[in-house]
LUMKE-477738 format. One record per residue (C-alpha): residue number from 1; residue in three letters; chain; x, y, z. Coordinates in nm, 4 decimals. Layout:
# residues N
+-----+------+-------+----------+----------+----------+
|  nr | rest | kette |        X |        Y |        Z |
+-----+------+-------+----------+----------+----------+
| NUM |  ALA |     A |        X |        Y |        Z |
...
+-----+------+-------+----------+----------+----------+
This chain:
# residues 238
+-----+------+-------+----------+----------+----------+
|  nr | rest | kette |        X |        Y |        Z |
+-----+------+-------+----------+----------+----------+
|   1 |  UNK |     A |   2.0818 |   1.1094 |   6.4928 |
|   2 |  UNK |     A |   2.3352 |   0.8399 |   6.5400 |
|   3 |  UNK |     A |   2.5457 |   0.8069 |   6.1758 |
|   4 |  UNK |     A |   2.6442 |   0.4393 |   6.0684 |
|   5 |  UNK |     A |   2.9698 |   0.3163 |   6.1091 |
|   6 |  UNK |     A |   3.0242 |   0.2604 |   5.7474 |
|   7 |  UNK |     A |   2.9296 |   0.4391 |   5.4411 |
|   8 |  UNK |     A |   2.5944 |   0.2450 |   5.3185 |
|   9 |  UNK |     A |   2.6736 |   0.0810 |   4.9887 |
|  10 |  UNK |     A |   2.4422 |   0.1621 |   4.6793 |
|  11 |  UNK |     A |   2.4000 |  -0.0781 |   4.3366 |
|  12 |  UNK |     A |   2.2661 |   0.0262 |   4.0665 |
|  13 |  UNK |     A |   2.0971 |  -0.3304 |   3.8605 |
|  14 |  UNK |     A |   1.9626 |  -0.3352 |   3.4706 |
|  15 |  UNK |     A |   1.6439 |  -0.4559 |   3.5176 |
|  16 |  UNK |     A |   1.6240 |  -0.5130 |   3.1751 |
|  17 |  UNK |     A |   1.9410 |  -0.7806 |   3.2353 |
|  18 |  UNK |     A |   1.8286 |  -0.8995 |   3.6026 |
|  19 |  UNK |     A |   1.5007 |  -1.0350 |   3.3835 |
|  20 |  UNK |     A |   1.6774 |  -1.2069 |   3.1472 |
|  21 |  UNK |     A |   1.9168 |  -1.3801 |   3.3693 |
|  22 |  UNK |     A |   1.6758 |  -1.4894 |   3.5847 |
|  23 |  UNK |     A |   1.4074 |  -1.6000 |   3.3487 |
|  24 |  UNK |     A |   1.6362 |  -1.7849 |   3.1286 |
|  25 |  UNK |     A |   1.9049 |  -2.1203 |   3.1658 |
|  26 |  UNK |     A |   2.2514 |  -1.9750 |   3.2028 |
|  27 |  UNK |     A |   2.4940 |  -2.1779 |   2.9596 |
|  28 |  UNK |     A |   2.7037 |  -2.4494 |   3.0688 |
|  29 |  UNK |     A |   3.0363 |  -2.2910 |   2.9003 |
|  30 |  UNK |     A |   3.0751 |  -1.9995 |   2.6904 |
|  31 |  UNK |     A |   3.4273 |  -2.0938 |   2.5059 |
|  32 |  UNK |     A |   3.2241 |  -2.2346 |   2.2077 |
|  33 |  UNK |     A |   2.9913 |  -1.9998 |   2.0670 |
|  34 |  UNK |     A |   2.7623 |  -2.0665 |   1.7886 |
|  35 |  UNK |     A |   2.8358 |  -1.9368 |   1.4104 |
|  36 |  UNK |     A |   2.4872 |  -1.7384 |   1.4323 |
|  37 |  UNK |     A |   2.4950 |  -1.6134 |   1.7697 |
|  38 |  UNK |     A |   2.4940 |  -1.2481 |   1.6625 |
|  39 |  UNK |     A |   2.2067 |  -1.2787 |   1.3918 |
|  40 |  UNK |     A |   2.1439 |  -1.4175 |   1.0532 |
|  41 |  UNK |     A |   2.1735 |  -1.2005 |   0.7398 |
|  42 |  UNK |     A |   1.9805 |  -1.3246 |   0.4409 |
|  43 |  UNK |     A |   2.0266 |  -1.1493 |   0.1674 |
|  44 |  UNK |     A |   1.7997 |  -1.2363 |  -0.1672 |
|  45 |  UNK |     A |   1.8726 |  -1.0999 |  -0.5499 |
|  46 |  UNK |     A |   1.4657 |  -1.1286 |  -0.6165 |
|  47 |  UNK |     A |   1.3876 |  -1.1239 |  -0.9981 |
|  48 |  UNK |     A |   1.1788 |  -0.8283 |  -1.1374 |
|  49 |  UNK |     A |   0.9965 |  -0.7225 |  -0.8628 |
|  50 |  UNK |     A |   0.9049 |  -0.4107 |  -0.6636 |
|  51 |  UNK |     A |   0.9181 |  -0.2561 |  -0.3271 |
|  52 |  UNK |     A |   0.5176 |  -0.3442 |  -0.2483 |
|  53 |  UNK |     A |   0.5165 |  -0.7028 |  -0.3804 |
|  54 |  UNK |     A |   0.8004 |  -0.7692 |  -0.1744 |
|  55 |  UNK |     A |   0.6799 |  -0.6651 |   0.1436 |
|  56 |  UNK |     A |   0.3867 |  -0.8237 |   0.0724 |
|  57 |  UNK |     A |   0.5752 |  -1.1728 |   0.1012 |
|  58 |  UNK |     A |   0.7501 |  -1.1384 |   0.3951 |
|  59 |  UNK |     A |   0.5781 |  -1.2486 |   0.6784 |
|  60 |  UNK |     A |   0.4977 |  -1.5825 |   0.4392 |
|  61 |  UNK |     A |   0.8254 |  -1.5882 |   0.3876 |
|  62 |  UNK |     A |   0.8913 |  -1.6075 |   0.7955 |
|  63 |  UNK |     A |   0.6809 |  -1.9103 |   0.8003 |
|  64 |  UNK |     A |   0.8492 |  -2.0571 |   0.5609 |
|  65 |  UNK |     A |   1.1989 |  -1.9783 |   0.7270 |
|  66 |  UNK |     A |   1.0475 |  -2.0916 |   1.0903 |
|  67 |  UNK |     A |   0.9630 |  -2.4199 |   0.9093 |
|  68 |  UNK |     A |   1.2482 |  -2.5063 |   0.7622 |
|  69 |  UNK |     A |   1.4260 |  -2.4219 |   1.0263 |
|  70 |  UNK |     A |   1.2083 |  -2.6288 |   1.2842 |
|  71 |  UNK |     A |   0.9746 |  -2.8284 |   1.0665 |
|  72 |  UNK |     A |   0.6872 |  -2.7329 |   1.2835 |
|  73 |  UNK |     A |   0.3949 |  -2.5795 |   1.1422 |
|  74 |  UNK |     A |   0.3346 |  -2.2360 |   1.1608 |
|  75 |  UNK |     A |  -0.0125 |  -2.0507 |   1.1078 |
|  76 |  UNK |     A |  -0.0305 |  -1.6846 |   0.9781 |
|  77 |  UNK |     A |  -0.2931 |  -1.6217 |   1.2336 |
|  78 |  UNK |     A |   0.0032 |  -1.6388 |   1.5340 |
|  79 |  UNK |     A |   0.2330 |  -1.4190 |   1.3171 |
|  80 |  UNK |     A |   0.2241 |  -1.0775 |   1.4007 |
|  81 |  UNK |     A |   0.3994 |  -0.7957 |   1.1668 |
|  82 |  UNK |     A |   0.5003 |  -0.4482 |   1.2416 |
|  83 |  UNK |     A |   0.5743 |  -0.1871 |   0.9659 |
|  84 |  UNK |     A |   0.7618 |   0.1605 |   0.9880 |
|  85 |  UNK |     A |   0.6804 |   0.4661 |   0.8793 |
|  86 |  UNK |     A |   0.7424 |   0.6540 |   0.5371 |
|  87 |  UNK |     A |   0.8010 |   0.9855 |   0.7882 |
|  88 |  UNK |     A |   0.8887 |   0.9556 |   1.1057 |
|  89 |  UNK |     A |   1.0616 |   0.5858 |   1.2933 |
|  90 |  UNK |     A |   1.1471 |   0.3785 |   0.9845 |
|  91 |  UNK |     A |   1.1420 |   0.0664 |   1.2705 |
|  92 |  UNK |     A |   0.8462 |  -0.0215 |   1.4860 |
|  93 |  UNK |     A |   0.9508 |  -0.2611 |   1.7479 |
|  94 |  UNK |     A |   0.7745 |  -0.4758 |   2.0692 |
|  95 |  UNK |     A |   0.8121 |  -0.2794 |   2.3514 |
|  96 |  UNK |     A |   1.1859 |  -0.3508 |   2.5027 |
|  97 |  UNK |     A |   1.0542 |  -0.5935 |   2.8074 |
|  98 |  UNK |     A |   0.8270 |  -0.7601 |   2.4847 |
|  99 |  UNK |     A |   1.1373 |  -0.8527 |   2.2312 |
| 100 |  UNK |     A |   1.3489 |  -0.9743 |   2.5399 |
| 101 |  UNK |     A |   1.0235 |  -1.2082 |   2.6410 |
| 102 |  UNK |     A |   1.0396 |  -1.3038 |   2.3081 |
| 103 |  UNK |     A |   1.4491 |  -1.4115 |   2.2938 |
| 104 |  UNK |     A |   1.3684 |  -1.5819 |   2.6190 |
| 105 |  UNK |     A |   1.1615 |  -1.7791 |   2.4551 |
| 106 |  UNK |     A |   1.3753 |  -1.8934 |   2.2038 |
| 107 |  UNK |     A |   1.1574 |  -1.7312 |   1.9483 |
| 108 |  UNK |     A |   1.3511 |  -1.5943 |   1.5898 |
| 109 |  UNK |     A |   1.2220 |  -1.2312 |   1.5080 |
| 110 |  UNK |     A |   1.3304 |  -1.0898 |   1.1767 |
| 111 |  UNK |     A |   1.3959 |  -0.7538 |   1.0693 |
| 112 |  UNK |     A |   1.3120 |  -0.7159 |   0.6805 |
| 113 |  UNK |     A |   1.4496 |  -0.4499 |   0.4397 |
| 114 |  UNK |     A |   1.4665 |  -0.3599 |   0.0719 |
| 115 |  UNK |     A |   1.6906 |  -0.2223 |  -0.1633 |
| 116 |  UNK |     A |   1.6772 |  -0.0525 |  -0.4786 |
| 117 |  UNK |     A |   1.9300 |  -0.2445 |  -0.8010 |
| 118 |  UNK |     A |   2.1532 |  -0.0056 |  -0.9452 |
| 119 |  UNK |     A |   1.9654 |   0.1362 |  -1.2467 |
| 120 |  UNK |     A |   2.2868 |   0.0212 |  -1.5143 |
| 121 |  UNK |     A |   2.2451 |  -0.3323 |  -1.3259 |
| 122 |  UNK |     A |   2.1573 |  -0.6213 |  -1.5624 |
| 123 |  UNK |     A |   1.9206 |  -0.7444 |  -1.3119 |
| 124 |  UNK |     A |   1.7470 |  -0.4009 |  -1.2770 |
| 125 |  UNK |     A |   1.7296 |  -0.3163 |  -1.6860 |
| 126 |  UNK |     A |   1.6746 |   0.0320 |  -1.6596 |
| 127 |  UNK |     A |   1.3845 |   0.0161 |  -1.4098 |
| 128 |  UNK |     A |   1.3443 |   0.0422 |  -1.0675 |
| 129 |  UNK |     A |   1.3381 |  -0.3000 |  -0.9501 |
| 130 |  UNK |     A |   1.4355 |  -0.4245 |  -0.5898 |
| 131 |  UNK |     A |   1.5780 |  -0.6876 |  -0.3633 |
| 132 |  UNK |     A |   1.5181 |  -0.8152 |  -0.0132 |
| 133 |  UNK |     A |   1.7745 |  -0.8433 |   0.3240 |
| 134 |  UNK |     A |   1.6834 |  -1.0125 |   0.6234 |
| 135 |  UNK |     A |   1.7925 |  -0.9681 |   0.9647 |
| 136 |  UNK |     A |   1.7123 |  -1.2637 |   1.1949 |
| 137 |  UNK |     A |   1.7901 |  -1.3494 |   1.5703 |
| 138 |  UNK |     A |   1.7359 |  -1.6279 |   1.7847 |
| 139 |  UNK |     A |   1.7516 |  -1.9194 |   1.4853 |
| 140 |  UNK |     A |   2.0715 |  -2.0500 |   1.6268 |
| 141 |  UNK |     A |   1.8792 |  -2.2149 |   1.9071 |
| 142 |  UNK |     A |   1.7643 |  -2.4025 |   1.6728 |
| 143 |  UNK |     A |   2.0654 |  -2.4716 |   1.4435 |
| 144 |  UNK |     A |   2.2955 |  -2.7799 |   1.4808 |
| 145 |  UNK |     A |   2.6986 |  -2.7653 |   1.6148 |
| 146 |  UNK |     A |   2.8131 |  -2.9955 |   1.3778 |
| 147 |  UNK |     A |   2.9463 |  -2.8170 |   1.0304 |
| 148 |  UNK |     A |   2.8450 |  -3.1323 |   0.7703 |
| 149 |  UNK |     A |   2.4304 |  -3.1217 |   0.9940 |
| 150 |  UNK |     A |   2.4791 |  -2.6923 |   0.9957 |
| 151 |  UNK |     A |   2.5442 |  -2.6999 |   0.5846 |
| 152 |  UNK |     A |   2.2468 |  -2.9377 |   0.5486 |
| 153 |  UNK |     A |   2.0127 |  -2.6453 |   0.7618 |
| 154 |  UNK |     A |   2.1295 |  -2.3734 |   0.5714 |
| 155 |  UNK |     A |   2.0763 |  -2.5570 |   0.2371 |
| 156 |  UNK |     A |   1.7160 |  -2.6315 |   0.3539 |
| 157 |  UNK |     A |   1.6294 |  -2.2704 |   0.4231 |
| 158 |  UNK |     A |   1.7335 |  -2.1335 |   0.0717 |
| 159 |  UNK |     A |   1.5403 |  -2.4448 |  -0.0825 |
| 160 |  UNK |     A |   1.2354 |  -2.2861 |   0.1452 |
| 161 |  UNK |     A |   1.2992 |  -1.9412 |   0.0495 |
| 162 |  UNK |     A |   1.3524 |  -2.0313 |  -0.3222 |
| 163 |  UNK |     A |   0.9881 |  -1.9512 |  -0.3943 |
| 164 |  UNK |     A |   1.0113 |  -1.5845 |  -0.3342 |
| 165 |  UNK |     A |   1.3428 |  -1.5308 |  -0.5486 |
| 166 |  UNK |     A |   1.0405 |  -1.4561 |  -0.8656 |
| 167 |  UNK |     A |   1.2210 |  -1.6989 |  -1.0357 |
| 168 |  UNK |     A |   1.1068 |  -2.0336 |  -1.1752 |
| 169 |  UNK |     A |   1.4202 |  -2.2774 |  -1.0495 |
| 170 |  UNK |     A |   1.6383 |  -2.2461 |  -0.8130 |
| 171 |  UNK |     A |   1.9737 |  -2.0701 |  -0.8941 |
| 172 |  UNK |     A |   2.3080 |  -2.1072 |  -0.7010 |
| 173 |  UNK |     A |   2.3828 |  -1.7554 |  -0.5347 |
| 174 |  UNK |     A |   2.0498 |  -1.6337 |  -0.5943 |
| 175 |  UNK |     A |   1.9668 |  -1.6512 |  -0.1915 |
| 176 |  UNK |     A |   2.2805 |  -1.6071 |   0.0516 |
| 177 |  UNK |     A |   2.3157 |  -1.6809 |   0.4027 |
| 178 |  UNK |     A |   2.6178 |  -1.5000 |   0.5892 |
| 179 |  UNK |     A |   2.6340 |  -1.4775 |   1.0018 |
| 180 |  UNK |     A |   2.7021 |  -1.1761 |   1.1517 |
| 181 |  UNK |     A |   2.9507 |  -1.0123 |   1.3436 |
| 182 |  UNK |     A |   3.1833 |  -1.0977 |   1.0609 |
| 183 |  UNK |     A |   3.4222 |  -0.9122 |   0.8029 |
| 184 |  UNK |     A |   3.3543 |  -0.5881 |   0.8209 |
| 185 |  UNK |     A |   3.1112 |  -0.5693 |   1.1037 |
| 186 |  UNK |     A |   3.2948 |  -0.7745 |   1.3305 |
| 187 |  UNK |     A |   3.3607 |  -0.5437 |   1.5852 |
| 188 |  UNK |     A |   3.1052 |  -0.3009 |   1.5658 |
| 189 |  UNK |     A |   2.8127 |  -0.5757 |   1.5223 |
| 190 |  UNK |     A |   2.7594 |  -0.5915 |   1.9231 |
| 191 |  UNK |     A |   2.4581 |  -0.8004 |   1.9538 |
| 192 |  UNK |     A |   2.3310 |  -0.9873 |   2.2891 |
| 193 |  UNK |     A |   1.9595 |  -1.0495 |   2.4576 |
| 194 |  UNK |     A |   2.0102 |  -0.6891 |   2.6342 |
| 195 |  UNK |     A |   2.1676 |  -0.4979 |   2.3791 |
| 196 |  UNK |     A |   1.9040 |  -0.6438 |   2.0916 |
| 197 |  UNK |     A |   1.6653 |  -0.3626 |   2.1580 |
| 198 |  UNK |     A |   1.8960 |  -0.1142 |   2.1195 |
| 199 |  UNK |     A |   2.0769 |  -0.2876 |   1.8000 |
| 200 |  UNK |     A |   1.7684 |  -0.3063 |   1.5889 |
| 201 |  UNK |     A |   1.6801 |   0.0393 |   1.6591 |
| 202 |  UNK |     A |   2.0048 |   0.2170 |   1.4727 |
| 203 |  UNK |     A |   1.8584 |   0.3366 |   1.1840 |
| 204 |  UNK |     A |   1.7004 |   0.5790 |   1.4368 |
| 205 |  UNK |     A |   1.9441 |   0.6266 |   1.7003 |
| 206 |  UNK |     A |   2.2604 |   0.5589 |   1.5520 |
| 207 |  UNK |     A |   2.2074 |   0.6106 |   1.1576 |
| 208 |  UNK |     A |   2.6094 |   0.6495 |   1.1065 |
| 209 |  UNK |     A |   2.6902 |   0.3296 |   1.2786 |
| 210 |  UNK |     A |   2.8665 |   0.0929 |   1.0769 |
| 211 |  UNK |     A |   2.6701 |  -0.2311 |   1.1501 |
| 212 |  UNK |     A |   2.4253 |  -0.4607 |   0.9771 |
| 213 |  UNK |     A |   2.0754 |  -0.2989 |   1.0919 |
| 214 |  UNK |     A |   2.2277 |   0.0040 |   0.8954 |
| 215 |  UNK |     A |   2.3204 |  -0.1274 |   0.6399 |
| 216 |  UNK |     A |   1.9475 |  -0.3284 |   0.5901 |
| 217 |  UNK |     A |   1.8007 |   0.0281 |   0.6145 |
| 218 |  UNK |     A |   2.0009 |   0.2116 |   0.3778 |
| 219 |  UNK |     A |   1.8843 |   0.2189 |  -0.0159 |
| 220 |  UNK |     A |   2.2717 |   0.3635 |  -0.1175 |
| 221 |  UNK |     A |   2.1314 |   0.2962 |  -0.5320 |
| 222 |  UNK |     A |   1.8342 |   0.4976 |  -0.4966 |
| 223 |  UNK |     A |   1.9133 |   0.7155 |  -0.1653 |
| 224 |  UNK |     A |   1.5882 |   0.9544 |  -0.2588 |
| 225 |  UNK |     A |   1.3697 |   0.6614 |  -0.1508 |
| 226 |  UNK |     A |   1.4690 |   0.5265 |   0.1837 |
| 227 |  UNK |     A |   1.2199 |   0.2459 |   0.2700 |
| 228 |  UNK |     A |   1.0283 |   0.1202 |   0.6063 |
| 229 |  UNK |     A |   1.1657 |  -0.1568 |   0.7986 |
| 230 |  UNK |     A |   0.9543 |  -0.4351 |   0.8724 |
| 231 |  UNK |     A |   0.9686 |  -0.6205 |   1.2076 |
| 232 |  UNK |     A |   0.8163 |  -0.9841 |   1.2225 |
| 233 |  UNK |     A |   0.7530 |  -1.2428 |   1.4993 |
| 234 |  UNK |     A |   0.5884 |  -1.5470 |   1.5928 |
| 235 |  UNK |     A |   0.2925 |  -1.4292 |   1.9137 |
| 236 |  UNK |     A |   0.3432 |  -1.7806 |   2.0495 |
| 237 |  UNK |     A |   0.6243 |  -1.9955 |   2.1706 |
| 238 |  UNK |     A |   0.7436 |  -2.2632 |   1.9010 |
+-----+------+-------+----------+----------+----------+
């Protein structure tokens, strides 16, 4: 048997990548990038309620969020939710190939978690009331460049998501929108299309990692009681 002349050369691709990049539009530049790239972080101070009446708000609240952020209307019937588990993965996602189909599409997917108030809060009073963070990716394709337009977006979401704050006007600080991959997360808040999978998936793979999925899963004022994650998404392109 006659050898080659040359060693043959072997690559090794990420399919998971090689989809992406050829089922999406590469971007013209990639000096500017967008203040929400990495994911949204809303974080709500809800007023007297609990764990269950939360959660049952939240894919509402989606609707409300994919509305105000593309004033298109949105039935329940094409939103699909997936909880966690009390024992076992706190974080039921798409399959891997299903969430990247889904960022392809330019489709926002929220992760949803709640949090205990400290006890001696004045919110709280003594009891064991609760409060809401929301991890979202994919709304900057739908955000504007320009700071002055960007403000007026933001703005329009918390008047949206005033309604589930349990309170009966809307009160400044109450609802707070914060990108991430900033302050303290801003280098170990690694988010892209491929890596997405991976990112929202921490609380089980990675609990110690410093990042925002982590910090969304973890009840620190009532650690006893450490609550499923809920994953939501539209079924449908916008």
């Amino acid at each position: 048997m006659k050898m080659p002349v040359a060693p043959v050369k072997i690559s090794y691709t990420n399919p998971i990548k090689e989809w992406y990049e050829t089922n999406t539009q590469t971007l013209q530049s990639n000096n500017i990038k967008g203040k929400y790239e990495k994911g949204m972080l809303i974080s709500i101070s809800n007023n007297h309620l609990y764990h269950n009446e939360l959660v049952k708000d939240f894919k509402e609240l989606y609707i409300s969020f994919l509305i105000a952020l593309t004033g298109k209307k949105i039935s329940k019937w094409d939103v699909r939710q997936l909880q966690g588990g009390w024992e076992g993965d706190r974080v039921k996602l798409p399959t891997r190939e299903g969430l990247l189909k889904l960022i392809a599409n330019k489709t926002p997917v929220m992760l949803c978690g709640v949090h205990n108030y400290k006890k001696d809060d004045i919110i709280s009073r003594g009891k064991e009331y609760c409060h809401s963070h929301f991890y979202i990716y994919n709304a900057d394709c739908y955000l504007p460049t320009n700071p002055v337009e960007l403000r007026d977006k933001e703005d329009k979401i918390e008047r949206h998501l005033a309604r589930y704050t349990n309170l009966r006007k809307r009160v400044q600080g109450i609802i707070r929108i914060t990108p991430v991959g900033t302050g303290v997360y801003q280098y170990t808040d690694k988010v892209s299309p491929t890596t997405l999978y991976e990112y929202l998936q921490s609380p089980i793979t990675s609990p110690q990692e410093n990042n925002v999925i982590n910090y969304i899963a973890n009840n620190r004022h009532l650690p006893q009681v450490q609550y499923p994650l809920t994953f939501i998404y539209l079924n449908k392109k916008l």
